[in-house]
C-alpha positions in Angstrom: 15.0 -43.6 13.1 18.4 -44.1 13.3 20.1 -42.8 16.4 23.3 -41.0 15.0 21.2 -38.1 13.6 22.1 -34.5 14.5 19.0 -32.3 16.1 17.8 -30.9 12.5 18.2 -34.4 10.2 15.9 -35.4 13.6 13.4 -32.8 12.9 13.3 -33.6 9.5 12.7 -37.0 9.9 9.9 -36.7 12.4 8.4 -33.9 9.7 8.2 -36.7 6.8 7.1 -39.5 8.8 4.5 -37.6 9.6 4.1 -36.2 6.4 3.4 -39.4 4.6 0.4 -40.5 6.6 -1.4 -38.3 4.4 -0.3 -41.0 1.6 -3.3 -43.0 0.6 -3.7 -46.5 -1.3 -3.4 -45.9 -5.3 -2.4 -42.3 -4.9 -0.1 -40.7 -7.2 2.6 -38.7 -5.6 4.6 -36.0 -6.7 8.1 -36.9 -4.8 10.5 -33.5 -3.9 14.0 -32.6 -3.9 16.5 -32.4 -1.2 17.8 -33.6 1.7 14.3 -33.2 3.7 12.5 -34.7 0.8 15.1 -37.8 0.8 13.6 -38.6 4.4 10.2 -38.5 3.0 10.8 -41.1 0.5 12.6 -43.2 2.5 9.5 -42.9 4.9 7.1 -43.8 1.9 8.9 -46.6 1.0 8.5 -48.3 4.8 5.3 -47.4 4.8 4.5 -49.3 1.3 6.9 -52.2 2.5 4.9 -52.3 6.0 1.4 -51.7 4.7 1.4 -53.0 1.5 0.6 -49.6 -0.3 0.9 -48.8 -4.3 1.9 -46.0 -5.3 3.0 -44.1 -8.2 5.8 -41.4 -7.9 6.6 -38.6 -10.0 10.4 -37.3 -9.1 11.4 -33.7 -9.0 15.0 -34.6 -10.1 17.0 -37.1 -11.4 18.7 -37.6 -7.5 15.3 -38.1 -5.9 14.2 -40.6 -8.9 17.5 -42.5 -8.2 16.4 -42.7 -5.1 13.1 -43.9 -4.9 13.8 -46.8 -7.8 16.9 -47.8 -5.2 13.9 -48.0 -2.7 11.4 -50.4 -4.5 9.2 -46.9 -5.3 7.6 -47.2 -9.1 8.4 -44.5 -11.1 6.4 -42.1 -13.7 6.8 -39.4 -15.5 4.2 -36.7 -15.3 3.1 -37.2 -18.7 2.6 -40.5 -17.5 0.8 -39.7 -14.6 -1.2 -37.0 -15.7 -2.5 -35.0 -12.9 -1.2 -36.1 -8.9 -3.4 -36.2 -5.9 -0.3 -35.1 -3.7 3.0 -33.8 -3.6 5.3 -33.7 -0.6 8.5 -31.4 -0.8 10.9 -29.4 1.5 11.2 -25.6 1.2 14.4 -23.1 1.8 11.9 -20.5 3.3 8.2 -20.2 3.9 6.2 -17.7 5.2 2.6 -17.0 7.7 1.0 -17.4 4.6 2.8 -20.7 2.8 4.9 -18.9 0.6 8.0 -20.6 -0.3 11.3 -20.2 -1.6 12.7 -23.2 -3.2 15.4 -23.8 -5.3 18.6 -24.6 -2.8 18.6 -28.2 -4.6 18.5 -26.7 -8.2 15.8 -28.4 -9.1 13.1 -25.5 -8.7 11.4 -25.9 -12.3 10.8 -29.4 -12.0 9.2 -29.1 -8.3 7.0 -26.4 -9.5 5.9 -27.9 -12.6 4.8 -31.3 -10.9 3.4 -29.3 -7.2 1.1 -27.4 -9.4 -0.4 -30.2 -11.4 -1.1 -31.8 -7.7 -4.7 -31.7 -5.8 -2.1 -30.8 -2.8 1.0 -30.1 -2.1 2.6 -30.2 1.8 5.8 -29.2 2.7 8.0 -30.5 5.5 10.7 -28.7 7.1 12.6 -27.9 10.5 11.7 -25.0 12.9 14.4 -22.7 11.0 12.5 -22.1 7.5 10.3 -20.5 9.1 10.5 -17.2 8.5 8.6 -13.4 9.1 9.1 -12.2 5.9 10.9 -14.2 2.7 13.9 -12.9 1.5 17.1 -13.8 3.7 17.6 -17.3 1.5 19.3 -16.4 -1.6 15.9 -16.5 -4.5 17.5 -18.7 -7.5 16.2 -17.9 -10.8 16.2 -20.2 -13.7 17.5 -19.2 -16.7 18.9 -20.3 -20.4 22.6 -20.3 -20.6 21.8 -17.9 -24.1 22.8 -14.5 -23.1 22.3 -15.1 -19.1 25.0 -12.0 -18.3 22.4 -10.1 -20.7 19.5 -11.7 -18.1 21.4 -11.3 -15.5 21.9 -7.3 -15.6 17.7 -7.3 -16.6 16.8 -9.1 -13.0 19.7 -6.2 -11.7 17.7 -3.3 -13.3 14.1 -4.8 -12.4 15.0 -5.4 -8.8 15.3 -1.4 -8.7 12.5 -0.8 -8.5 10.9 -3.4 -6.8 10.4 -4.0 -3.0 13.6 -6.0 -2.1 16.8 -5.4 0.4 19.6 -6.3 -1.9 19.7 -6.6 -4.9 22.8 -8.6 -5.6 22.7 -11.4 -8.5 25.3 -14.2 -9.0 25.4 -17.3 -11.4 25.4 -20.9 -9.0 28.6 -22.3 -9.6 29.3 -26.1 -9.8 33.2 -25.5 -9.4 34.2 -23.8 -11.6 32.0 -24.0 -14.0 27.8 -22.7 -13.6 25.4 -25.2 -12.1 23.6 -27.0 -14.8 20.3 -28.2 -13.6 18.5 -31.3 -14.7 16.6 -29.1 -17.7 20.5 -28.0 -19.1 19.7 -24.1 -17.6 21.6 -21.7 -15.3 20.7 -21.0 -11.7 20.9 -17.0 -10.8 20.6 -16.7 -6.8 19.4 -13.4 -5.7 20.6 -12.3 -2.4 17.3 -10.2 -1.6 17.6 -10.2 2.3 13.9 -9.2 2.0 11.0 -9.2 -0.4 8.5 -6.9 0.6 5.9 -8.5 -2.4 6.6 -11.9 -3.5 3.9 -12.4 -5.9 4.8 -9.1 -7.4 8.4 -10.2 -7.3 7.5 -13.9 -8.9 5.2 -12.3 -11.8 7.7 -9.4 -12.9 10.6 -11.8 -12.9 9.2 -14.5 -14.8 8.9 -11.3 -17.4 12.1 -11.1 -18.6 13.3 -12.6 -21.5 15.9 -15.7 -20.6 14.2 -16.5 -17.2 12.6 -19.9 -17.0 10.9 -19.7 -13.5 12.0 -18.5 -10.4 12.1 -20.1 -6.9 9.1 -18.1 -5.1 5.8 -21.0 -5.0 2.8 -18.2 -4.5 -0.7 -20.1 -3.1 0.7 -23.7 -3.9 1.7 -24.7 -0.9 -1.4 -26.5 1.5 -0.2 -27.4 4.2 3.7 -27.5 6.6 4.5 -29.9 8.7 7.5 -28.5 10.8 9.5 -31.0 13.1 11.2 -30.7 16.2 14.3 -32.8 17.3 12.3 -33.8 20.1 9.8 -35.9 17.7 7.2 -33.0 18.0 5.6 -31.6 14.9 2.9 -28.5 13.9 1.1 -29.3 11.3 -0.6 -26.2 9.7 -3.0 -26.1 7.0 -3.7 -22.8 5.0 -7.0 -23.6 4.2 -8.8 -24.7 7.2 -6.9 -22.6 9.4 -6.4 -25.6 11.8 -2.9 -25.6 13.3 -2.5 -29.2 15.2 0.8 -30.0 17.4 1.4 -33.8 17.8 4.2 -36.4 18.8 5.7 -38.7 16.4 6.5 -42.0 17.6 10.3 -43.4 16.6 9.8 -47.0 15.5 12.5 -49.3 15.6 15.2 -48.2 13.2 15.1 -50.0 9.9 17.8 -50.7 6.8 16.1 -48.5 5.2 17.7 -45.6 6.4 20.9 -46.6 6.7 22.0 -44.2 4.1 20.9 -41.1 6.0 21.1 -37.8 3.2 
């Protein structure tokens, strides 16, 4: 690990290395977005230069396929691929129960499409995503560039009457000009403080005409692994109920990082 890192790129680092010892021989992986999800690939791609793995990756974005390709990592598409035996992603938010918000990266469609078509998915993240209750991330919202003021002033009138803080809406900007994300739609980020009923939330917002999907991941998520600066890490899985704390062990750093995200 290199030694320049600041105490949360540490505890991200620690949370993928430890992350991709669930990567087996021959799996096919779905890869995330974002700057916690860079560290996991780099992490994969010692592994499979140390260990001699194969593996197939399916990117979330066009950064993270850039990425692994720069890395020696073979890259699919998930038509290619079919169906994946893992996926391994950051998260904005998540709850007690492994609900997430997603979507700071912009690339919330393409992580949900390829976490649901996985056997698992684990997230990795620092202590801070942790949250009581979703909500104080902004929630983005995909959506076609068609009519998204029209879109924009439904999600408004919906969030009336649904279980939420604020209900403030406003278009991601890339400049000055909105965000396009890698499918050629708008982000809307919802400053919800917080959501009382997620899946409620999820399932009436992907209701309205002009949204593509929106950033809450509702029973997807299998297990977290959260790091700490120190090289600690919790790993928590939803379905066993086991909750395991453990040390990571800082090898000697390698080239491969040398790019820190």
């Amino acid at each position: 690990m290199p030694a320049d890192l600041n105490p949360i790129d540490k505890a991200k680092f620690v949370a993928a290395r430890r992350a991709v010892d669930y990567v087996e021989d021959g799996m096919k992986l779905g890869l995330g977005t974002g700057s916690t999800a860079a560290w996991m690939v780099r992490c994969l791609a010692e592994r499979m230069k140390e260990e001699r793995l194969r593996v197939i990756g399916v990117p979330t974005s066009r950064r993270t396929a850039e990425l692994a390709v720069s890395l020696g990592i073979p890259v699919h598409t998930l038509d290619e691929a079919k169906w994946l035996d893992l996926t391994i992603d950051g998260a904005d938010e998540f709850d007690g129960s492994l609900n997430l918000i997603k979507g700071g990266g912009a690339a919330l469609l393409q992580e949900k499409i390829v976490a649901t078509a996985s056997d698992q998915m684990i997230v990795i993240a620092d202590a801070a995503k942790e949250v009581h209750q979703l909500g104080a991330f902004p929630l983005p919202v995909e959506v076609v560039p068609f009519g998204w003021q029209t879109t924009k002033a439904l999600i408004e009138e919906t969030l009336v009457s649904l279980d939420v803080f604020g209900r403030d809406v406003a278009i991601r900007m890339n400049g000055d000009k909105p965000l396009v994300t890698d499918e050629a739609n708008y982000i809307l980020d919802l400053q919800l403080q917080r959501i009382g009923n997620p899946r409620q939330l999820a399932l009436v917002l992907n209701q309205i005409p002009g949204v593509v999907e929106n950033g809450l991941f509702i029973d997807i998520c299998d297990v977290v692994v959260i790091g700490q600066p120190d090289g600690r890490v919790t790993v928590r899985d939803i379905n066993t109920g086991i909750v395991e704390n453990e040390q990571v062990a800082f090898g000697p750093t390698d080239n491969i990082f040398a790019d820190g995200d």
